[in-house]
C-alpha positions as CSV (number, residue, x, y, z in Angstrom):
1,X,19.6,9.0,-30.1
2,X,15.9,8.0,-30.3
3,X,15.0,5.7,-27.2
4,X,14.7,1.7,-27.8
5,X,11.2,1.7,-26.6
6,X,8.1,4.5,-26.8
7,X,5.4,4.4,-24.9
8,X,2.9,7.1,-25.6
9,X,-0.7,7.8,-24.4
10,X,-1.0,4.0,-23.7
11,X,-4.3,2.6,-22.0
12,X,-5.9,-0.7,-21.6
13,X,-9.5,-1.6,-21.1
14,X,-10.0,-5.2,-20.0
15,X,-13.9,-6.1,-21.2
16,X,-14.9,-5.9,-17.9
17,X,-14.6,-2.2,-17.5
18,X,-11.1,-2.5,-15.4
19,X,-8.8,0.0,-16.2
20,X,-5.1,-1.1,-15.9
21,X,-3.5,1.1,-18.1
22,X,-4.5,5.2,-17.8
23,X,-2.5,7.0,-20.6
24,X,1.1,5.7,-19.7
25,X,4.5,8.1,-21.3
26,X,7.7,6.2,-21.2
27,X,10.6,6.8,-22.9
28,X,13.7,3.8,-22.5
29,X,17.6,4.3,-23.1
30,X,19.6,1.8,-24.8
31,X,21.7,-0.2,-23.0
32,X,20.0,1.2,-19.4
33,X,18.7,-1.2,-16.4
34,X,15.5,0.6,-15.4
35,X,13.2,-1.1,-12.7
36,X,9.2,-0.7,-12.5
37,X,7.9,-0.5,-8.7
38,X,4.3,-1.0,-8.2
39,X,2.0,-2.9,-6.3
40,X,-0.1,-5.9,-7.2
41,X,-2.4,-4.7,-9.8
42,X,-0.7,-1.5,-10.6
43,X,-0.2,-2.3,-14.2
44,X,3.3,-3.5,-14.6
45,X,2.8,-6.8,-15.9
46,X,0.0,-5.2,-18.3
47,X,2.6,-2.8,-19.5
48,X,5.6,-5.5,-20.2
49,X,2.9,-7.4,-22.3
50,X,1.6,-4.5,-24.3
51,X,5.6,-4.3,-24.8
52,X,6.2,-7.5,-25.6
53,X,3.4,-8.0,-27.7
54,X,1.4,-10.8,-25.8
55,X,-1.8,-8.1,-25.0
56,X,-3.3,-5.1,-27.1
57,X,-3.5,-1.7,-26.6
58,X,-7.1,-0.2,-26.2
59,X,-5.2,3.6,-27.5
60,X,-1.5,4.7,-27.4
61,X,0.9,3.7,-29.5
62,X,4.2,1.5,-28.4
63,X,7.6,1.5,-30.8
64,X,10.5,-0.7,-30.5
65,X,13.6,-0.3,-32.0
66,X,11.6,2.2,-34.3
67,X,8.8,-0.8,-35.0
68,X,5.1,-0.7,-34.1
69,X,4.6,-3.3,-31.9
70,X,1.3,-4.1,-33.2
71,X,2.0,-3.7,-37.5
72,X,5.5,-4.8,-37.1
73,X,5.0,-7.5,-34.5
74,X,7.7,-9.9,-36.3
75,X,10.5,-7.2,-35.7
76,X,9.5,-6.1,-32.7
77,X,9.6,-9.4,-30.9
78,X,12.8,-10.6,-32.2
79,X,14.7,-8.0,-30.6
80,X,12.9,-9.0,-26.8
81,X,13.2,-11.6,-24.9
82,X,10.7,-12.2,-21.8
83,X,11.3,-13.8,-18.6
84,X,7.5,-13.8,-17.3
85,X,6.6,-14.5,-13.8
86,X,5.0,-17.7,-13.7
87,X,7.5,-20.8,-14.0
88,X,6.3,-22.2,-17.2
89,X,8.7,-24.4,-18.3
90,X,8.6,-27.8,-20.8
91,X,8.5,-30.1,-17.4
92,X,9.6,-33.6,-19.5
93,X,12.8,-31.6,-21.7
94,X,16.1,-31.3,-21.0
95,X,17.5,-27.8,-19.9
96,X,19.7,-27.8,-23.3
97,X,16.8,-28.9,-25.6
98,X,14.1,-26.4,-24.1
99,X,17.0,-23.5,-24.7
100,X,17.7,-24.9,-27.9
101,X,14.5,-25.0,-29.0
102,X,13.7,-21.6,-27.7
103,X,16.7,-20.0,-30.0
104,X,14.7,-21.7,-33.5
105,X,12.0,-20.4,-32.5
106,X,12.7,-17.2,-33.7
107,X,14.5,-18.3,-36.7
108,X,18.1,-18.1,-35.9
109,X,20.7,-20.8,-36.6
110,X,21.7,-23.3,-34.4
111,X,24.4,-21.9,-32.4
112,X,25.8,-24.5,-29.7
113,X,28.2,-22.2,-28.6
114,X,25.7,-19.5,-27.9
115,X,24.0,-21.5,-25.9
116,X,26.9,-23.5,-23.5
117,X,28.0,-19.7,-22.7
118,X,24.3,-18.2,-21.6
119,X,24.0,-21.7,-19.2
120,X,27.4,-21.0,-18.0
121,X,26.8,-17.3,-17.0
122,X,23.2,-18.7,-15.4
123,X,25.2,-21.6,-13.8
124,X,23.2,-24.1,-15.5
125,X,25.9,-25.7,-17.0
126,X,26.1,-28.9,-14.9
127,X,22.3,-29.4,-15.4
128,X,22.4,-29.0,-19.2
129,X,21.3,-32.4,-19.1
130,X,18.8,-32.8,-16.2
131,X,15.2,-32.4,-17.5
132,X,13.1,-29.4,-16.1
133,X,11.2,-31.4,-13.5
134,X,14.4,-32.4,-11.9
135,X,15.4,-28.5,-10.8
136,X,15.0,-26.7,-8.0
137,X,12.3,-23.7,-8.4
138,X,15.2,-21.0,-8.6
139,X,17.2,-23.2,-11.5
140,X,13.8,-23.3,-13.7
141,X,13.5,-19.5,-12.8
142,X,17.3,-19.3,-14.3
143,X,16.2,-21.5,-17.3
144,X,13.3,-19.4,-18.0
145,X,16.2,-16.2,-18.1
146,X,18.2,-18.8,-20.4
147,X,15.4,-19.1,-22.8
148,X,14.7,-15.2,-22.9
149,X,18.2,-15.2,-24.2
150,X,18.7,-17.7,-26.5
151,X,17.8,-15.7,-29.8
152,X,20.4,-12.8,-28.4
153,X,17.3,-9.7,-27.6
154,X,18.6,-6.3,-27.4
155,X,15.9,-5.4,-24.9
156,X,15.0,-8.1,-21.8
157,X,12.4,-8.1,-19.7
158,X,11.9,-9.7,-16.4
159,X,8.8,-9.6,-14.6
160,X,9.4,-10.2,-10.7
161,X,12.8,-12.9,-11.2
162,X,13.9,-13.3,-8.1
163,X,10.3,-13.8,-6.6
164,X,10.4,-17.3,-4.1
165,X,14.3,-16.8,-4.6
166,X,17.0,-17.3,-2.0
167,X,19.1,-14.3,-0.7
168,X,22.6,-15.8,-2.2
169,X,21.2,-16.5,-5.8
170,X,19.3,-13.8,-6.4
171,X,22.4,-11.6,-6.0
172,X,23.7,-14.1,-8.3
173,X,21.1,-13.3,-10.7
174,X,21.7,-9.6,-10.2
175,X,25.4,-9.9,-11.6
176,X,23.8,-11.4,-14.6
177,X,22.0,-8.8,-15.1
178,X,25.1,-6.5,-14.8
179,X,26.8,-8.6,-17.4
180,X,23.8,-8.1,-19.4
181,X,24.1,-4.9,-19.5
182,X,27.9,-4.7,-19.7
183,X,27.0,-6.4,-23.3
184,X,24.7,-3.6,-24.7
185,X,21.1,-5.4,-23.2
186,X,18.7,-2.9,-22.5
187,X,17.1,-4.4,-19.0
188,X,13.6,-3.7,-17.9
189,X,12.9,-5.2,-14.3
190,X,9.7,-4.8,-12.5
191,X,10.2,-6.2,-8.6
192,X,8.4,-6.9,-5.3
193,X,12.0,-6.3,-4.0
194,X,12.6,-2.6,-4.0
195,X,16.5,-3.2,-3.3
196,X,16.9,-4.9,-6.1
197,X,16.4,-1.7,-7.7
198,X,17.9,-0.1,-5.4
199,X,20.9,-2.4,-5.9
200,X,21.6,-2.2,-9.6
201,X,19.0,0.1,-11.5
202,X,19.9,3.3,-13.5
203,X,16.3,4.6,-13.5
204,X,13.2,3.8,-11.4
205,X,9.5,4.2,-12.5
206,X,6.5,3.7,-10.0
207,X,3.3,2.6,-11.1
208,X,0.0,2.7,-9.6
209,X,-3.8,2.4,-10.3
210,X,-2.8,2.2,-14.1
211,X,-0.6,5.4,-13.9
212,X,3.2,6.1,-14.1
213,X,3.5,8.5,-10.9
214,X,6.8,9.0,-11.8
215,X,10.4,8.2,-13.7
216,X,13.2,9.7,-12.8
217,X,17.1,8.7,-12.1
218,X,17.8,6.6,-9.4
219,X,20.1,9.2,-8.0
220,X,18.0,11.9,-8.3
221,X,14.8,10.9,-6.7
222,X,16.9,9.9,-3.5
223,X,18.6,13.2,-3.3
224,X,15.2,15.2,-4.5
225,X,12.6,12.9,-2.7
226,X,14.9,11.4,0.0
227,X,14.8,13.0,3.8
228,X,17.0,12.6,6.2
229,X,16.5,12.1,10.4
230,X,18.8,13.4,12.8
231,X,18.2,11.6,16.5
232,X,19.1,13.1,19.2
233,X,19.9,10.8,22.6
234,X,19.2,13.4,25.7
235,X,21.2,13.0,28.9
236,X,18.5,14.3,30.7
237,X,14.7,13.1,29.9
238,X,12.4,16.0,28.6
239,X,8.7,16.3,29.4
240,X,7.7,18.6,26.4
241,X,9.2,20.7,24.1
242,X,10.4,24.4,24.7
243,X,8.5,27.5,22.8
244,X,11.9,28.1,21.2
245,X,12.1,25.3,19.3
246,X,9.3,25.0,17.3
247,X,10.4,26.4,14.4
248,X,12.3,23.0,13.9
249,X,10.4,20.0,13.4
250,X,11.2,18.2,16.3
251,X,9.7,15.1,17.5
252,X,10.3,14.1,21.3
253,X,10.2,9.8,22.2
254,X,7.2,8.3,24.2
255,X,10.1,8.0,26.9
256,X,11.8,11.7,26.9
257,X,15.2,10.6,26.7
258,X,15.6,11.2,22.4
259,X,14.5,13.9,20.0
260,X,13.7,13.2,16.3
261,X,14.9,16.0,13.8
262,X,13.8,15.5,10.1
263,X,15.1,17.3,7.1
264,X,15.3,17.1,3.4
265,X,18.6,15.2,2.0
266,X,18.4,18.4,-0.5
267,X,19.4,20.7,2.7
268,X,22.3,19.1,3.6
269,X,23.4,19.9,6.7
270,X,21.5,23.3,6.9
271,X,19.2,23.1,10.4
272,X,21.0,20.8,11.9
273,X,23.7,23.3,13.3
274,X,21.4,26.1,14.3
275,X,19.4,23.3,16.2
276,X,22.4,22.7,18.0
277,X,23.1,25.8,19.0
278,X,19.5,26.6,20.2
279,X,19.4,23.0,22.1
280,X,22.1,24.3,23.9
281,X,20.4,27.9,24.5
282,X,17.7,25.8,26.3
283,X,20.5,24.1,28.4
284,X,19.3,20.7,27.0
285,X,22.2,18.3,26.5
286,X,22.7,15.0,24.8
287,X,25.1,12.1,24.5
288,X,25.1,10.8,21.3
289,X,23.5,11.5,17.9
290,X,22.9,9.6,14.8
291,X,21.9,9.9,11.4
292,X,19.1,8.2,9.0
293,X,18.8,8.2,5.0
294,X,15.6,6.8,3.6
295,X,15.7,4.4,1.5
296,X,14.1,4.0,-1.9
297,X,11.3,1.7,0.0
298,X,11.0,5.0,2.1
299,X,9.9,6.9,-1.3
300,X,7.5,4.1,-2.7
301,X,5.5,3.7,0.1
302,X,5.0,7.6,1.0
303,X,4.5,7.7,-3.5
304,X,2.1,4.9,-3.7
305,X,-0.1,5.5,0.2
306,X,-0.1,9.5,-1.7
307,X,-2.0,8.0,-4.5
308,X,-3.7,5.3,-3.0
């Protein structure tokens, strides 16, 4: 099945000579949550609104649905909906009317219904009334969401949705998203908070300097990419490491008393048992050990400082 959205060979040229697009490939899966990681000024939010329409290409080429985002605009647009950073909201309007509204913009019927169940599933329901100036910044973030989906997109974007957003309801908004997706929505999520994406996406794509540096399954790139640490508490403090052990990469604390054993997640469980058994060769005892996975923050940072 051909992919929702195509990006190929993209690039963008700002008149001022910046670069924030550098021949971007990406390929998205119907009904998939995939999350874009990238610093400020990577190229995210230059990407989404390529996408969505609101900026043009310099080169490349971007299909939707099987539409040319810049020929077919019309069709292309109607099946996103956008959830932009900034809280841009019709400050004097009622949350119901600025939904309402939102839904003929693009043409479709009125459809009351519709709209009661996408301010229920935001829990916006007992505001429907209050006008936008009256709400808390995460409720306008959550009307902003309710607007993206008044017109019933196949493909959502949100750009940073949870940013200035307490703990509690952005795990709220997170089982929105699951429902979202439970319906058929194709979800595209770029995010400051890399366990959001750890939390729910399928896929994850890092950005940087205008480049995709990679996109690969969640999964994948923490088994493939992930390492694990092995620490060692000594029962006896060491003041440097034997000869025999240097075939391991071993690192011994400031203080003597632990040693720090890194290996790929890939390797399983491999060097950690001949380590052992040499440890005790050189008489060198412990009392406890423990084990660290790196997280998906783990594999940004060491991606994006790579490519810095």
């Amino acid at each position: 099945m051909a992919p929702i959205v195509s990006v190929q060979k993209l690039t963008k040229t700002y008149g001022n000579g910046f670069e924030a697009l550098k021949g971007v490939d990406l390929d998205i899966e119907e009904g998939e949550i995939l999350a874009l990681l990238g610093p400020n000024g990577a190229g995210k939010t230059t990407l989404i609104s390529i996408i969505c329409g609101i900026v043009n290409p310099s080169s490349g080429s971007v299909l939707v649905g099987g539409h040319d985002v810049v020929k077919d605009f019309r069709q292309t647009r109607s099946l996103i909906g956008l959830v932009p950073q900034e809280l841009t909201t019709d400050q004097f309007e009622t949350v119901w009317n600025t939904v309402s509204f939102s839904r003929g913009v693009y043409g479709k019927k009125p459809d009351p219904a519709l709209i009661e169940s996408v301010l229920k599933d935001l829990s916006l329901w007992s505001k429907k009334d209050n006008m936008i100036r009256e709400l808390s910044g995460g409720m306008k973030r959550r009307v902003l969401i309710a607007k993206a989906l008044s017109h019933e997109p196949k493909i959502l974007f949100l750009d940073e949705p949870t940013a200035g957003v307490d703990v509690n309801l952005r795990r709220e908004m997170w089982q929105v998203v699951e429902k979202l997706r439970a319906n058929g929505v194709t979800i595209i999520l770029t995010t400051h908070y890399i366990e959001e994406a750890e939390e729910i996406a399928d896929r994850v794509g890092v950005i940087n300097g205008g480049q995709l540096l990679l996109i690969e399954k969640k999964t994948a790139l923490m088994k493939k990419l992930g390492r694990k640490q092995l620490r060692l508490e000594l029962s006896e403090p060491l003041t440097a490491l034997p000869a025999s052990l240097s075939a391991y990469d071993l690192t011994l604390s400031q203080d003597g008393m632990a040693l720090l054993h890194d290996y790929q997640s890939e390797d399983g469980q491999g060097s950690v048992v001949p380590l052992l058994a040499a440890l005790a060769q050189e008489n060198i005892h412990f009392r406890d050990l423990s084990t660290r996975q790196s997280s998906l923050e783990d594999i940004f940072v060491a991606l994006v400082g790579d490519k810095a």
